[in-house]
N, CA, C and O of each residue as an XYZ file, in Angstrom:
352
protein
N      45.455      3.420     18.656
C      45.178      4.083     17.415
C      46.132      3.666     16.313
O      45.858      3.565     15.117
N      47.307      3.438     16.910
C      47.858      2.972     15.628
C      47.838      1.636     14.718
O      48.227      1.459     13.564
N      47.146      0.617     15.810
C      47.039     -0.287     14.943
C      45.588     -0.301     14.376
O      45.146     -1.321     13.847
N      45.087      0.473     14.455
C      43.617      1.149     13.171
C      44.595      1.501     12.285
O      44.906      0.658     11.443
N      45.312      2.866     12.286
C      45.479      3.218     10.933
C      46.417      1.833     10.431
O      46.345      2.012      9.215
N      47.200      0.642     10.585
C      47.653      0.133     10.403
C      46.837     -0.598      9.327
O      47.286     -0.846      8.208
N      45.712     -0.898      9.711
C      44.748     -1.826      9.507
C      44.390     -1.472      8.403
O      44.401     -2.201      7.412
N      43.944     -0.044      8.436
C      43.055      0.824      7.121
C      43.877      0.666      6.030
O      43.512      0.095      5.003
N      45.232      1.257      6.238
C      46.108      1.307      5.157
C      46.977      0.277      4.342
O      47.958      0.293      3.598
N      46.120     -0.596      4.864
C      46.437     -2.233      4.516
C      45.497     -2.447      3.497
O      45.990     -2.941      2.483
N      43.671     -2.109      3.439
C      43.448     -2.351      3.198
C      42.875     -1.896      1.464
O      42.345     -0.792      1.342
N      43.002     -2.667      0.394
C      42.900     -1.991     -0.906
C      41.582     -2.118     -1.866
O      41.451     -3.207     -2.424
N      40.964     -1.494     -2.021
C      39.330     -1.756     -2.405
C      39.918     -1.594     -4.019
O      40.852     -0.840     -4.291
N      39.248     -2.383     -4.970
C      39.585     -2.718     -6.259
C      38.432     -1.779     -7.100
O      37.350     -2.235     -7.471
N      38.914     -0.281     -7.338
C      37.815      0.639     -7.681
C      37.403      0.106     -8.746
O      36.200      0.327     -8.888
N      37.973     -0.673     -9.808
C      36.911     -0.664    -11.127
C      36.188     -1.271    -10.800
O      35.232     -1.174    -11.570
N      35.933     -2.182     -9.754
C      35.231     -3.513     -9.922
C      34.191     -2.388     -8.563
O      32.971     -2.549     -8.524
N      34.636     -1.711     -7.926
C      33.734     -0.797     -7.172
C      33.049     -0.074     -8.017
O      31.828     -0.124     -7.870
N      33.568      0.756     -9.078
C      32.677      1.502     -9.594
C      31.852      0.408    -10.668
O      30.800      0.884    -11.096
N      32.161     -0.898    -11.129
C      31.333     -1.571    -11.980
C      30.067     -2.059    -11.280
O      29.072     -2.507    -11.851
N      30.204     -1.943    -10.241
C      29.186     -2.659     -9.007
C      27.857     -1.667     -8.472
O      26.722     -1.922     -8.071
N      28.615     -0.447     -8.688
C      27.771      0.659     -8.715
C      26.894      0.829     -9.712
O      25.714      1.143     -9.558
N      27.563      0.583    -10.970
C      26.653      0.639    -12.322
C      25.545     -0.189    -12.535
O      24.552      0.097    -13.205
N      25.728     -1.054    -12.034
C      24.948     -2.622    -11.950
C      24.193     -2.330    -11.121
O      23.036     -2.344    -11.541
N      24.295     -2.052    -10.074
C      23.543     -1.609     -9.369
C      22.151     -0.432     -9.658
O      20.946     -0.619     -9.494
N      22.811      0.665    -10.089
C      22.327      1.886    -10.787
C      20.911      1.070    -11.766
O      19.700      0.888    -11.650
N      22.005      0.781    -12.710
C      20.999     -0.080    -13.717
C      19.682     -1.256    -12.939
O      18.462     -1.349    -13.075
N      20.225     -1.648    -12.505
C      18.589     -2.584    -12.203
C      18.450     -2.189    -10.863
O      18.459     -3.054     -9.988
N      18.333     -1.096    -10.604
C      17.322     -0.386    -10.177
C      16.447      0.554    -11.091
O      15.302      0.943    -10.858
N      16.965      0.737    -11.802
C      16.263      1.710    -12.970
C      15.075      0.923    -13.514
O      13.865      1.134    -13.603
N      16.017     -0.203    -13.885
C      14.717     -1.407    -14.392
C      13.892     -1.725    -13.233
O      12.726     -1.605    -13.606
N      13.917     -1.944    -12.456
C      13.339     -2.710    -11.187
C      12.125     -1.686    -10.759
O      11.008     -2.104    -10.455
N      12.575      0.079    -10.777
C      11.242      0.760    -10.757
C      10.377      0.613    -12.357
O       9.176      0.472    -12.583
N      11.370      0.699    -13.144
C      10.197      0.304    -14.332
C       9.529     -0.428    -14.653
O       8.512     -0.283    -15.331
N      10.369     -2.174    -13.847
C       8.951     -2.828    -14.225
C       8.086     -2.780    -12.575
O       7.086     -3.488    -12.458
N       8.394     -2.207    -11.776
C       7.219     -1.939    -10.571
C       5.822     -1.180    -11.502
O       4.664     -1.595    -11.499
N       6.479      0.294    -12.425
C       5.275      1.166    -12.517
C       4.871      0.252    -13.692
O       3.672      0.367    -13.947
N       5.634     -0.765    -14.610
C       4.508     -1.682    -15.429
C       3.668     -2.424    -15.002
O       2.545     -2.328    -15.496
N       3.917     -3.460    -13.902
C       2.919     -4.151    -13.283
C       1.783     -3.186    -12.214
O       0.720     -3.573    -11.728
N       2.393     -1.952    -12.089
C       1.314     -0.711    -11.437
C       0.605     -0.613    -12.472
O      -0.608     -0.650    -12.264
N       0.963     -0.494    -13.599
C      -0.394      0.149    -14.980
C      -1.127     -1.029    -15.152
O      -2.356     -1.078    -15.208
N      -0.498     -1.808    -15.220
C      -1.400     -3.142    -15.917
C      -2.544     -3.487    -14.667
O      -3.752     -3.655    -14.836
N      -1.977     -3.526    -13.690
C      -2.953     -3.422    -11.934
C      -4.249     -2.542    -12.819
O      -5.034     -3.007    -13.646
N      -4.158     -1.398    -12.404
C      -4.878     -0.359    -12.633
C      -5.872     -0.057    -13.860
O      -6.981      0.447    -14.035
N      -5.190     -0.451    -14.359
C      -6.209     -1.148    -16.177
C      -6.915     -1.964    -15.363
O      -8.130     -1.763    -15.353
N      -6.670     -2.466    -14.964
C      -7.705     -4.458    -14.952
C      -8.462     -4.051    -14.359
O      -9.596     -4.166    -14.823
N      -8.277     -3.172    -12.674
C      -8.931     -3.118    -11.796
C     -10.691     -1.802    -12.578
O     -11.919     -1.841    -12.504
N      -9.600     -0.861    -13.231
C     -11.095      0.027    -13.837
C     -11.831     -0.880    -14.832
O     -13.041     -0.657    -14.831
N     -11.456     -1.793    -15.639
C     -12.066     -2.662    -16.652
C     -13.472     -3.504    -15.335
O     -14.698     -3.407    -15.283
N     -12.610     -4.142    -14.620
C     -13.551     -5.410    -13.526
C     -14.466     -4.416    -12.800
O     -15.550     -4.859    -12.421
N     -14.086     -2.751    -12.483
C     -15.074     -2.078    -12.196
C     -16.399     -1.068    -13.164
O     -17.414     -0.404    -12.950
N     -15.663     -1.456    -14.117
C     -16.907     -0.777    -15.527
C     -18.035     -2.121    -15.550
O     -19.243     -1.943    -15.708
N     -17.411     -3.469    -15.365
C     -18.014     -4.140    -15.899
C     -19.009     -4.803    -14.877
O     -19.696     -5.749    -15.265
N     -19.137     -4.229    -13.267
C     -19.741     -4.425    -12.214
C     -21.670     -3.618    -13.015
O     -21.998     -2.619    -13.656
N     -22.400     -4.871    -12.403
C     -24.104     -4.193    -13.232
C     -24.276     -3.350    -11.823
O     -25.435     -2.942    -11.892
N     -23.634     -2.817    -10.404
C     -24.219     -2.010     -9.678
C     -22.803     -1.226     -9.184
O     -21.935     -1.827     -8.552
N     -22.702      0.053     -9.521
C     -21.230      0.855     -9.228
C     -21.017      0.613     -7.615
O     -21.833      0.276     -6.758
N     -19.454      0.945     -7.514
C     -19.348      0.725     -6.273
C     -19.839      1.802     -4.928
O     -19.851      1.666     -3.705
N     -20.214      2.898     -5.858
C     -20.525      4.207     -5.186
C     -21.866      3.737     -4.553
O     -22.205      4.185     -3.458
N     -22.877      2.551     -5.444
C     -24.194      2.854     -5.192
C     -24.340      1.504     -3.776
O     -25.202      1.395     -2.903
N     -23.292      0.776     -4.020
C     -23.275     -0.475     -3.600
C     -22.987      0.064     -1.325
O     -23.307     -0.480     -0.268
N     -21.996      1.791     -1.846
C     -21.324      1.659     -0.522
C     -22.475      2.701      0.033
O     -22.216      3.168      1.142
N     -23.637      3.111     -0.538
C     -24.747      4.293     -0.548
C     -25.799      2.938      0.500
O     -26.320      3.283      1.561
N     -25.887      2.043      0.169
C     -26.901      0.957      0.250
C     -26.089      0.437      1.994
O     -26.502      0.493      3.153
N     -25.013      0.037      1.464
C     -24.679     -0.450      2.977
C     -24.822      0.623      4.363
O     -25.304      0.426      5.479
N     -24.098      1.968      3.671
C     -24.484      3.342      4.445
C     -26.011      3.412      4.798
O     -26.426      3.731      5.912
N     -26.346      3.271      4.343
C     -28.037      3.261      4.611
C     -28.549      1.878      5.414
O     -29.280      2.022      6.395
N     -28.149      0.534      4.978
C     -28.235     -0.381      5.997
C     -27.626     -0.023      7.362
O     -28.303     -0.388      8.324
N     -26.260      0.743      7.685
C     -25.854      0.600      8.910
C     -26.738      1.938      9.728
O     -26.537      1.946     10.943
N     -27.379      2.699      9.374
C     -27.758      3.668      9.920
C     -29.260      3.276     10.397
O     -29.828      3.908     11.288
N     -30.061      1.790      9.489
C     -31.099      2.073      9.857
C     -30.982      0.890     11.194
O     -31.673      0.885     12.212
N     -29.927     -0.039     10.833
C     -29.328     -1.021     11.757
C     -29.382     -0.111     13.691
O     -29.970     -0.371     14.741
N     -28.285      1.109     13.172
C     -27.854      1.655     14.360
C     -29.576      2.309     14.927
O     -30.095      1.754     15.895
N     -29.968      2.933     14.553
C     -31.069      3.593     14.600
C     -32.053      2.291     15.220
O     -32.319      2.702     16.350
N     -32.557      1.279     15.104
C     -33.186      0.320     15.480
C     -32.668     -0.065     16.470
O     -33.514     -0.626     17.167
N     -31.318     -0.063     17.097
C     -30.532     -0.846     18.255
C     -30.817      0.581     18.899
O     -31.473      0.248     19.886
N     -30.730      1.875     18.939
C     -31.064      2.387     19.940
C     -32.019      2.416     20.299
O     -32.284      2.281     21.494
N     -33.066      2.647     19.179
C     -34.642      2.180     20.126
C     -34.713      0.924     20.698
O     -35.807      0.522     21.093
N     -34.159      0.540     20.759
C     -34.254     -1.507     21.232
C     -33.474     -0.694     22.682
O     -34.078     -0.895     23.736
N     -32.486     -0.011     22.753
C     -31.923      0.320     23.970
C     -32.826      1.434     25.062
O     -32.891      1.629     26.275
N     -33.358      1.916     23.988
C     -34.215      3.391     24.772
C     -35.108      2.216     25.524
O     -34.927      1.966     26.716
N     -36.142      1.482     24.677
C     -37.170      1.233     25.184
C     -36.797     -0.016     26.305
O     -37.719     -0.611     26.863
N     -35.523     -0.320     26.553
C     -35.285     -1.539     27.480
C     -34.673     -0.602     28.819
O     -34.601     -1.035     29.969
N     -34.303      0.618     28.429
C     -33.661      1.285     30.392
C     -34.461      2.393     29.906
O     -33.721      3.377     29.898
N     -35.884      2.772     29.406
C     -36.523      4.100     29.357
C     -36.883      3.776     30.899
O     -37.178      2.680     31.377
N     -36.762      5.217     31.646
C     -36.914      5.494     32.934
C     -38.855      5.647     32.755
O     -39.361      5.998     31.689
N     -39.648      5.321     33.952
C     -40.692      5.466     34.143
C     -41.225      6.962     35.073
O     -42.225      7.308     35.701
N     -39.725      7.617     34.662
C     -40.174      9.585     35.152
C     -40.746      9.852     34.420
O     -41.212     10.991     34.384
């Protein structure tokens, strides 16, 4: 143990340049979320613009496929009924 505290009390951390490092730090992170939520807005603009400007909404587009997979599924079970329908 004593040559820990030996060690510790040797050693001298240069606070201004600690606390300047902190600041710097502080700071571009501040910036660094601000320009995250700028390139988030500008995202989000573009993306509602490229979706106004779609000639079939995406609501009607995911209504159509919903309806393709059901009549899909619905056809594969009769394809299944009528290939193991029991002759009871």
């Amino acid at each position: 143990m004593v040559t820990n505290r030996r060690i510790l009390s040797e050693v001298r951390v240069n606070r201004s340049m600690l606390a300047g490092g902190m600041v710097l730090t502080a700071i571009g992170s501040v910036l660094g979320a601000a320009g995250a939520a700028m390139v988030c807005a500008a995202l989000l603009t573009a993306g509602r613009k490229w979706v106004r400007s779609l000639e079939t909404p995406p609501a009607a587009l995911a209504q159509r496929a919903l309806r393709d997979v059901k009549t899909a599924s619905a056809a594969g079970w009769e394809a299944w009924r009528a290939e193991h329908s029991s002759p009871n």
